[in-house]
C-alpha positions in Angstrom: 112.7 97.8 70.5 112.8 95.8 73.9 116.6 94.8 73.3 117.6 97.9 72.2 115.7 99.4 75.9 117.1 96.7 77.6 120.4 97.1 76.5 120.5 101.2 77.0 119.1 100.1 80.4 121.9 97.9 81.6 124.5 100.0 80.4 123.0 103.2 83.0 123.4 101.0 85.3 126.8 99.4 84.6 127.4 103.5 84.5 126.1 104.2 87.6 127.6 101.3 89.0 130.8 102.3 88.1 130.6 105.6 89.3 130.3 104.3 92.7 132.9 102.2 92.6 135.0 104.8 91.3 133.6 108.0 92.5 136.0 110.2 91.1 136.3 108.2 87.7 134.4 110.7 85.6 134.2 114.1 87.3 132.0 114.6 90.1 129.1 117.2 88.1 129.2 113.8 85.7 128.5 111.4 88.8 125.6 113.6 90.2 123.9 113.8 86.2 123.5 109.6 86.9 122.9 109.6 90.6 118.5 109.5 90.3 116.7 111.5 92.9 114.9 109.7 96.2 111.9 111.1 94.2 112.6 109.5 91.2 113.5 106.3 93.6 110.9 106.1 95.1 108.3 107.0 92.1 110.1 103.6 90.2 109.8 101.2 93.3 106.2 102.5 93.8 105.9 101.5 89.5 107.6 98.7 90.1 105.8 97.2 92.8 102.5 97.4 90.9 104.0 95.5 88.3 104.9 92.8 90.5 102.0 92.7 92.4 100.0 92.2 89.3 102.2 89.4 88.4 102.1 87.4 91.4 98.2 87.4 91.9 97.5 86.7 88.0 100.0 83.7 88.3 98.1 82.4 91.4 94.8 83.0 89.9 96.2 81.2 86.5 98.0 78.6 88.7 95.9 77.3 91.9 98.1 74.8 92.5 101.8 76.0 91.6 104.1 78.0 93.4 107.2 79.8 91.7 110.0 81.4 92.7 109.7 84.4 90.3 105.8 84.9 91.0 105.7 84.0 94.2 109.7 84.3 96.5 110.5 87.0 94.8 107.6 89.3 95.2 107.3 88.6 98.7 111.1 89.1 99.2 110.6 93.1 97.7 107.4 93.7 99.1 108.7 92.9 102.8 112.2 95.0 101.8 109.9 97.5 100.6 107.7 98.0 103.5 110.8 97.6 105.5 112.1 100.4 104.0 109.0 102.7 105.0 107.0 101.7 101.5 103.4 101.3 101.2 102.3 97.7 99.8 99.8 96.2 99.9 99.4 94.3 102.9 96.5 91.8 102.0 98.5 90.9 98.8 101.6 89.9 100.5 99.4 87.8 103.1 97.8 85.8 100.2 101.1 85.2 98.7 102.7 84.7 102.1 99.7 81.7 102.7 99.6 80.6 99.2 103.2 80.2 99.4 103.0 78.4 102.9 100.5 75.8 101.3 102.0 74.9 98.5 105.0 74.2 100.7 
């Protein structure tokens, strides 16, 4: 089940990305059917952030003394983009990765 979700996930996206490549490639009422909402964009950040902010403190909590770049960069990298962006995050979070990162370095 999670290849065949994965898979129908990546090719949205290779559909979507084509459509902006090639905006007139399939019709433009086809383009805007792919095109998601700033609703629905910002509803799957907001999901998606949860997720990795779950992650990154259960691998700290799990690994004291570890840092990694998937647990750890990566999750601060999208939560700063995010709140860039105008996103909520939580704050505390990203300063306890931000200083667990920093002393493991």
């Amino acid at each position: 089940m999670l290849v065949t979700m994965n898979s129908r996930l990546v090719h949205w996206f290779a559909r979507v990305a084509l459509l902006y490549a090639f905006p007139g490639l399939l019709g433009d009422a086809f383009a805007e059917d792919l095109v998601p909402s700033p609703e629905a964009i910002k509803v799957a950040v907001a999901k998606s952030l949860a997720l990795l902010e779950t992650g990154a403190r259960g691998s700290m909590e799990k690994r004291k003394q570890c840092f990694t770049c998937h647990n750890q960069a990566l999750p601060v990298l999208a939560f700063t983009t995010a709140r860039w962006r105008g996103i909520t995050i939580d704050e505390e979070n990203l300063r306890h990765l931000v200083e667990f990162t920093a002393n493991y370095l």
